[in-house]
mmCIF file of the N, C-alpha and C atoms, coordinates in Angstrom:
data_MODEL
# 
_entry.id   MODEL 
# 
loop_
_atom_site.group_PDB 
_atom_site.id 
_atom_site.type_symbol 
_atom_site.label_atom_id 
_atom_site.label_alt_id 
_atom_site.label_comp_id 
_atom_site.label_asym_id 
_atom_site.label_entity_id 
_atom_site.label_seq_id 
_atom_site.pdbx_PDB_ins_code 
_atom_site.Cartn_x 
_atom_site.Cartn_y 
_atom_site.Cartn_z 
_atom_site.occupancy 
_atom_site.B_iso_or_equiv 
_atom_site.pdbx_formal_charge 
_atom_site.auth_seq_id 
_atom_site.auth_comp_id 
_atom_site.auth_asym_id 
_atom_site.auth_atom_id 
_atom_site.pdbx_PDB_model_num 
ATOM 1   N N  . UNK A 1 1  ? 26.549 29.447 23.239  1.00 0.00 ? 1  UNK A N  1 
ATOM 2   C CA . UNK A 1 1  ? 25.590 28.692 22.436  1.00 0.00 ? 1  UNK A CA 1 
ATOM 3   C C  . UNK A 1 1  ? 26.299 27.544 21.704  1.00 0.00 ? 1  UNK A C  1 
ATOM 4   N N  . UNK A 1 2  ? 27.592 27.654 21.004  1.00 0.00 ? 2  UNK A N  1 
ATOM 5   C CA . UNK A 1 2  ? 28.159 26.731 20.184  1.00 0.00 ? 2  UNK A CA 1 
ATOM 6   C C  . UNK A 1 2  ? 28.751 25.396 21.718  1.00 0.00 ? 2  UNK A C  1 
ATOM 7   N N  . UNK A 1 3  ? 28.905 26.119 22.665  1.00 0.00 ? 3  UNK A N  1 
ATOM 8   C CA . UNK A 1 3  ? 29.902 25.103 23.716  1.00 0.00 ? 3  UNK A CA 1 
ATOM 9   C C  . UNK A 1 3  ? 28.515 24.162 23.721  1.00 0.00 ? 3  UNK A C  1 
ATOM 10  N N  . UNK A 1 4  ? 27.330 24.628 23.883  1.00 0.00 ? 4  UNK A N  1 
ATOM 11  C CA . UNK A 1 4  ? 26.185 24.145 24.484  1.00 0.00 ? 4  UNK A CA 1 
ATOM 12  C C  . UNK A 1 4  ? 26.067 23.104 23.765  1.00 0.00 ? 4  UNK A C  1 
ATOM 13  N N  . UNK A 1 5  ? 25.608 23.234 22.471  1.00 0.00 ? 5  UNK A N  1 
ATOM 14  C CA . UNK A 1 5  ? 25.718 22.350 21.231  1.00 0.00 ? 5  UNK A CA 1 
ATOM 15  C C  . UNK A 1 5  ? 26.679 21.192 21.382  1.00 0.00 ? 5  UNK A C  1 
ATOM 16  N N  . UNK A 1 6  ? 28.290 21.699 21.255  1.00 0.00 ? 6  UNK A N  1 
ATOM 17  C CA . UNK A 1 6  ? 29.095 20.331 21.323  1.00 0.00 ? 6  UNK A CA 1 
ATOM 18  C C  . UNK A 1 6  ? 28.584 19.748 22.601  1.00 0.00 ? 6  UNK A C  1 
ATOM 19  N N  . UNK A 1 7  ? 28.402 20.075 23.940  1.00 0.00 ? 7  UNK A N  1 
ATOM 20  C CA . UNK A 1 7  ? 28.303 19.313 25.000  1.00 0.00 ? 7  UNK A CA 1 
ATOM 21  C C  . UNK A 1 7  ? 27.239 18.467 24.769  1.00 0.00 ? 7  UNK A C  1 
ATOM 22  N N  . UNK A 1 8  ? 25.846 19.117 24.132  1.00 0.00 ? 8  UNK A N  1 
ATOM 23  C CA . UNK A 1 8  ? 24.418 17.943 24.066  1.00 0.00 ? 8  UNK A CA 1 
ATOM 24  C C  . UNK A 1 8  ? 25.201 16.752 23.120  1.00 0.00 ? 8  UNK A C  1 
ATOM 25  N N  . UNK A 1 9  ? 25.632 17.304 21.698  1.00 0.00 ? 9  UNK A N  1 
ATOM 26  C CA . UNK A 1 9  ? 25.924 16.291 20.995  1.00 0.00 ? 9  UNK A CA 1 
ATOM 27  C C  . UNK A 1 9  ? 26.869 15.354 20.858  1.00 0.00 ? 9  UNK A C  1 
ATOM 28  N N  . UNK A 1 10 ? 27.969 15.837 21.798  1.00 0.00 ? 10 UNK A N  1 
ATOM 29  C CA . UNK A 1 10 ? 29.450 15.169 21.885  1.00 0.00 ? 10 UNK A CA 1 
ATOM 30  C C  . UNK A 1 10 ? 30.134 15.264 20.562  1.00 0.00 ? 10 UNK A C  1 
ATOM 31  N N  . UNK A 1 11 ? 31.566 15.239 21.080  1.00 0.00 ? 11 UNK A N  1 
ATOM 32  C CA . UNK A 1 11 ? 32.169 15.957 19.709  1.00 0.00 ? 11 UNK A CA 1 
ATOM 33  C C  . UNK A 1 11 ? 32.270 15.071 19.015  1.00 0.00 ? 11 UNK A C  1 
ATOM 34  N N  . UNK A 1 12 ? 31.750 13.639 18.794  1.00 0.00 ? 12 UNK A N  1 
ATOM 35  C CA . UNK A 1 12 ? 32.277 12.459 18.144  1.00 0.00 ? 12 UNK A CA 1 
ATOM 36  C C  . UNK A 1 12 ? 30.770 12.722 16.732  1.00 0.00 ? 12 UNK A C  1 
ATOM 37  N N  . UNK A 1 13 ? 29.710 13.663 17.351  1.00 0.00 ? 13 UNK A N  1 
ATOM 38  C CA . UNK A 1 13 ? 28.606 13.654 16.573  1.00 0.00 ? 13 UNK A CA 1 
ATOM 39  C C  . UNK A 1 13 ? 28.719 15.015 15.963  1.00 0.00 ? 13 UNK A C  1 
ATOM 40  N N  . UNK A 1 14 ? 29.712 15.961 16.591  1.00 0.00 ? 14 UNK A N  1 
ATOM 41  C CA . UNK A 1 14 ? 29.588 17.329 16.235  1.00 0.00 ? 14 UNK A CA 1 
ATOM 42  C C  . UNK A 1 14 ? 30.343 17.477 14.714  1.00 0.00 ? 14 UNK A C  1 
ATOM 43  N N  . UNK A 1 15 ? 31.889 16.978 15.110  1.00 0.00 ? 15 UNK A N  1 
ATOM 44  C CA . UNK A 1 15 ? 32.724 17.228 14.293  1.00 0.00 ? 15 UNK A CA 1 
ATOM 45  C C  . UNK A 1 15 ? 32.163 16.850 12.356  1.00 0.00 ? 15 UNK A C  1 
ATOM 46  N N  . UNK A 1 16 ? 31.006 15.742 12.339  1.00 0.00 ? 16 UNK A N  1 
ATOM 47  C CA . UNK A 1 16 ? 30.395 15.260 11.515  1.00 0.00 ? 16 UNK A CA 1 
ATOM 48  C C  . UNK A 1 16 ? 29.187 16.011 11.245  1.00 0.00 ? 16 UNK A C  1 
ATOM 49  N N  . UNK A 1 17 ? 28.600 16.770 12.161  1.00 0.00 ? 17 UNK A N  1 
ATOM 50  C CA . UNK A 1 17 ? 27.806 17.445 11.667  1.00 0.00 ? 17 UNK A CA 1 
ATOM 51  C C  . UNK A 1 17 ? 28.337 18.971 10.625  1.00 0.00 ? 17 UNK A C  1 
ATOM 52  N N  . UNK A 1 18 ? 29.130 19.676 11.624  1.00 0.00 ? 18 UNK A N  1 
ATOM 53  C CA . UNK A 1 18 ? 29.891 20.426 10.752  1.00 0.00 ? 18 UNK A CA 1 
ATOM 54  C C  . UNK A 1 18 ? 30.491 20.459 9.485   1.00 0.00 ? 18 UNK A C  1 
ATOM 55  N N  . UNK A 1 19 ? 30.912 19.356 9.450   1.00 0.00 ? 19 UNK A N  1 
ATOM 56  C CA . UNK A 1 19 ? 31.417 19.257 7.922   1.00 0.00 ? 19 UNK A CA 1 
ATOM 57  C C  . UNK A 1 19 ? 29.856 18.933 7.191   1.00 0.00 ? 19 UNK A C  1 
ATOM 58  N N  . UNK A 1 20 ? 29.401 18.518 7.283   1.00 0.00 ? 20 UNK A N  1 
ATOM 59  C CA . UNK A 1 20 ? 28.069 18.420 6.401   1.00 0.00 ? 20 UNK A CA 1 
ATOM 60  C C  . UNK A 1 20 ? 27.544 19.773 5.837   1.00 0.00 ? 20 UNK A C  1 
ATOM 61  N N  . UNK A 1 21 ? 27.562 20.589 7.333   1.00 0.00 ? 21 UNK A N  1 
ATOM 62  C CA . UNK A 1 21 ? 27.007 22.406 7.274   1.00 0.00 ? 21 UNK A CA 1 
ATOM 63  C C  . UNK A 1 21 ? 28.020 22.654 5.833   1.00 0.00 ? 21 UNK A C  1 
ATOM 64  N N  . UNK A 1 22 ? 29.268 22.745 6.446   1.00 0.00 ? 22 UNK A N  1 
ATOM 65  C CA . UNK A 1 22 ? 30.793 23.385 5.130   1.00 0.00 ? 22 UNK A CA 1 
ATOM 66  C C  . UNK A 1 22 ? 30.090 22.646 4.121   1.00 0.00 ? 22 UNK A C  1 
ATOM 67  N N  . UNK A 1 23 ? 29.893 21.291 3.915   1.00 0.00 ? 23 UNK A N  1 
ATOM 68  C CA . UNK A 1 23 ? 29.815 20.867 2.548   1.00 0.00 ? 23 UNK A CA 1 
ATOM 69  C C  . UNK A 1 23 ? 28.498 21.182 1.762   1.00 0.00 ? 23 UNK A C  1 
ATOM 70  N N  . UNK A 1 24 ? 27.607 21.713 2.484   1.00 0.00 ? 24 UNK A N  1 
ATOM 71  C CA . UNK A 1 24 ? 25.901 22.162 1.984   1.00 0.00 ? 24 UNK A CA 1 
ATOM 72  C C  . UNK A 1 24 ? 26.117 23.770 1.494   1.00 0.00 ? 24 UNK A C  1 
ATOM 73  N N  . UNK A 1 25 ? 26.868 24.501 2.448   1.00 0.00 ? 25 UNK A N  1 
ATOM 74  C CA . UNK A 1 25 ? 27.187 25.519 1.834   1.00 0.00 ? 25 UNK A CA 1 
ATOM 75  C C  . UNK A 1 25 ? 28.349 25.611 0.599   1.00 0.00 ? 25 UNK A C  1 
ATOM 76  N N  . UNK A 1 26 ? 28.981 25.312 0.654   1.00 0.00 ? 26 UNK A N  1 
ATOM 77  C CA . UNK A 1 26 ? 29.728 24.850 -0.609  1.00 0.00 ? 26 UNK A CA 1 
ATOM 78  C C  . UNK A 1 26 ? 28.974 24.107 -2.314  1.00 0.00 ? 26 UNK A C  1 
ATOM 79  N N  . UNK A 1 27 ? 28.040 23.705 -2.116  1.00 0.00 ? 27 UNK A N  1 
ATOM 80  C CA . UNK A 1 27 ? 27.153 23.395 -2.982  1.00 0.00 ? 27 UNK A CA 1 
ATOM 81  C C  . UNK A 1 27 ? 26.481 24.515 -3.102  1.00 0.00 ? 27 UNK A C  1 
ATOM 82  N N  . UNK A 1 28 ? 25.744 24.625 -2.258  1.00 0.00 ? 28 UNK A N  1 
ATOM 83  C CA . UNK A 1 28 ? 24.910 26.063 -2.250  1.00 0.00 ? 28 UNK A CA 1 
ATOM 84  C C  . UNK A 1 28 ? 25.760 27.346 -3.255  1.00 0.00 ? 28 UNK A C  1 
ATOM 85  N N  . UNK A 1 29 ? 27.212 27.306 -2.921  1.00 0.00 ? 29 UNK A N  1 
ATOM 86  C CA . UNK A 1 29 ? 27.837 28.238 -3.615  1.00 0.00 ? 29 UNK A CA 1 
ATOM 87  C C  . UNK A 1 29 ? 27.827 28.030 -5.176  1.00 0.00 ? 29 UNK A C  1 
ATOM 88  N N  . UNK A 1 30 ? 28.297 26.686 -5.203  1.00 0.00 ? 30 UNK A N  1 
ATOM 89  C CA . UNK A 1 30 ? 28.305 26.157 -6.849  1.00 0.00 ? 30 UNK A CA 1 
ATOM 90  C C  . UNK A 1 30 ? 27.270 26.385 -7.588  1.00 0.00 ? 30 UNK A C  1 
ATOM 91  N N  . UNK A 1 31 ? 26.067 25.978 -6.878  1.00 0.00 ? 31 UNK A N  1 
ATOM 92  C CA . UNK A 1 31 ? 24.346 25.839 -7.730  1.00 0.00 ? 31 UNK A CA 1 
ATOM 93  C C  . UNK A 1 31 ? 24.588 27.385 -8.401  1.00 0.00 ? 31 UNK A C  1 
ATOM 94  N N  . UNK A 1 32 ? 24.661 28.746 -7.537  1.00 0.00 ? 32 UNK A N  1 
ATOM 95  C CA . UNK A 1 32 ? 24.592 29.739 -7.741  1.00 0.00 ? 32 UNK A CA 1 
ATOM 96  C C  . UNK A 1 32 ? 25.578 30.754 -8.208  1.00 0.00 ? 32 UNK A C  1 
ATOM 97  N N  . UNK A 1 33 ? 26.636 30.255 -8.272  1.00 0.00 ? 33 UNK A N  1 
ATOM 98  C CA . UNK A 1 33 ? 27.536 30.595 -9.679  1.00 0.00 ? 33 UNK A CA 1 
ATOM 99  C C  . UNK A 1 33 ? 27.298 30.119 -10.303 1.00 0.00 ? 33 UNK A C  1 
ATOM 100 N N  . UNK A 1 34 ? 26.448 28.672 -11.177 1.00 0.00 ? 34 UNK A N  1 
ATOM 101 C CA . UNK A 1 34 ? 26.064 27.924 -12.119 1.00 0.00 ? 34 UNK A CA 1 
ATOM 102 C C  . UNK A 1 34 ? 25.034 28.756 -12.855 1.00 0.00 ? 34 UNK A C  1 
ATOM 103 N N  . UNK A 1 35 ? 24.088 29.239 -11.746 1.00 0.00 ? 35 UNK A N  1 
ATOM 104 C CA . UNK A 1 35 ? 23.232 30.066 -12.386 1.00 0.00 ? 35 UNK A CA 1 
ATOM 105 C C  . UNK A 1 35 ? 23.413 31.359 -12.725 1.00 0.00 ? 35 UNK A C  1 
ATOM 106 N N  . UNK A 1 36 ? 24.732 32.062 -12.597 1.00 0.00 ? 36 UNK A N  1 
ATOM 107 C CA . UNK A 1 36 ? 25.291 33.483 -12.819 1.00 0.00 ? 36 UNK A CA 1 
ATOM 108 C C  . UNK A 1 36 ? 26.105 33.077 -14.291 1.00 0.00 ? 36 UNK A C  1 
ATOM 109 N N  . UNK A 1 37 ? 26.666 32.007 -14.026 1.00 0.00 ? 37 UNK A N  1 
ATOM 110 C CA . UNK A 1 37 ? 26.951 32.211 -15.448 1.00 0.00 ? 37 UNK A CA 1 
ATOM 111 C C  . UNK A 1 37 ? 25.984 31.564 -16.455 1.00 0.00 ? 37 UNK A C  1 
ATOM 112 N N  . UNK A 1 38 ? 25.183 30.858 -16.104 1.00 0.00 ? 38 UNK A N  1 
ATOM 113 C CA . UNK A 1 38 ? 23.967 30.798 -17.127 1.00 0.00 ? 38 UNK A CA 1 
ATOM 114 C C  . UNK A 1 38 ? 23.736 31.753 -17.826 1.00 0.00 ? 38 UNK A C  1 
ATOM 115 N N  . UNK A 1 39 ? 23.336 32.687 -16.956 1.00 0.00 ? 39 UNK A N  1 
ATOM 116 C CA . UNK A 1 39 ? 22.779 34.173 -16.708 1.00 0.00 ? 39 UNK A CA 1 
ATOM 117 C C  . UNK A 1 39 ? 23.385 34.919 -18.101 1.00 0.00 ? 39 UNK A C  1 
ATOM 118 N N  . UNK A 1 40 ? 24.954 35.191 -17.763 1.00 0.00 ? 40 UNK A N  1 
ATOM 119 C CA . UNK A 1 40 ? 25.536 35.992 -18.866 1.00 0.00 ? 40 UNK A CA 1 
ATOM 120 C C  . UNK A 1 40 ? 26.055 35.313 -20.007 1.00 0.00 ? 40 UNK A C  1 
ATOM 121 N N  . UNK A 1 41 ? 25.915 34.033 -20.201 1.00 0.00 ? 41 UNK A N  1 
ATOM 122 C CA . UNK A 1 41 ? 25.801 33.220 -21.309 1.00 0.00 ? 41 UNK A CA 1 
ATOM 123 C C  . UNK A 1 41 ? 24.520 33.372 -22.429 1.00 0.00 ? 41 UNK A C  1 
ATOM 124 N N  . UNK A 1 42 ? 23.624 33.570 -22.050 1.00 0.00 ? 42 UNK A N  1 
ATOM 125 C CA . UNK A 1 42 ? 22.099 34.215 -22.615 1.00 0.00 ? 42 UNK A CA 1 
ATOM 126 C C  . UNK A 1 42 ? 22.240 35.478 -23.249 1.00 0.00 ? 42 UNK A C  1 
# 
């Protein structure tokens, strides 16, 4: 499934998509430790 992917998109479009995925989840992580320590700050 992943070979399939790089082949439609070519790796010149892949390698850029990926890092976008890492960098959305990485936010995603922050928002929600932001809100854990909200949490026990209250």
């Amino acid at each position: 499934m992943y070979k399939f992917f790089i082949v439609e998109l070519g790796e010149t479009a892949a390698y850029p998509l990926g890092g976008l995925l890492i960098i959305y989840g990485i936010f995603r992580l922050i928002r929600v430790a932001k809100k854990f320590r909200n949490r026990n700050e209250e």
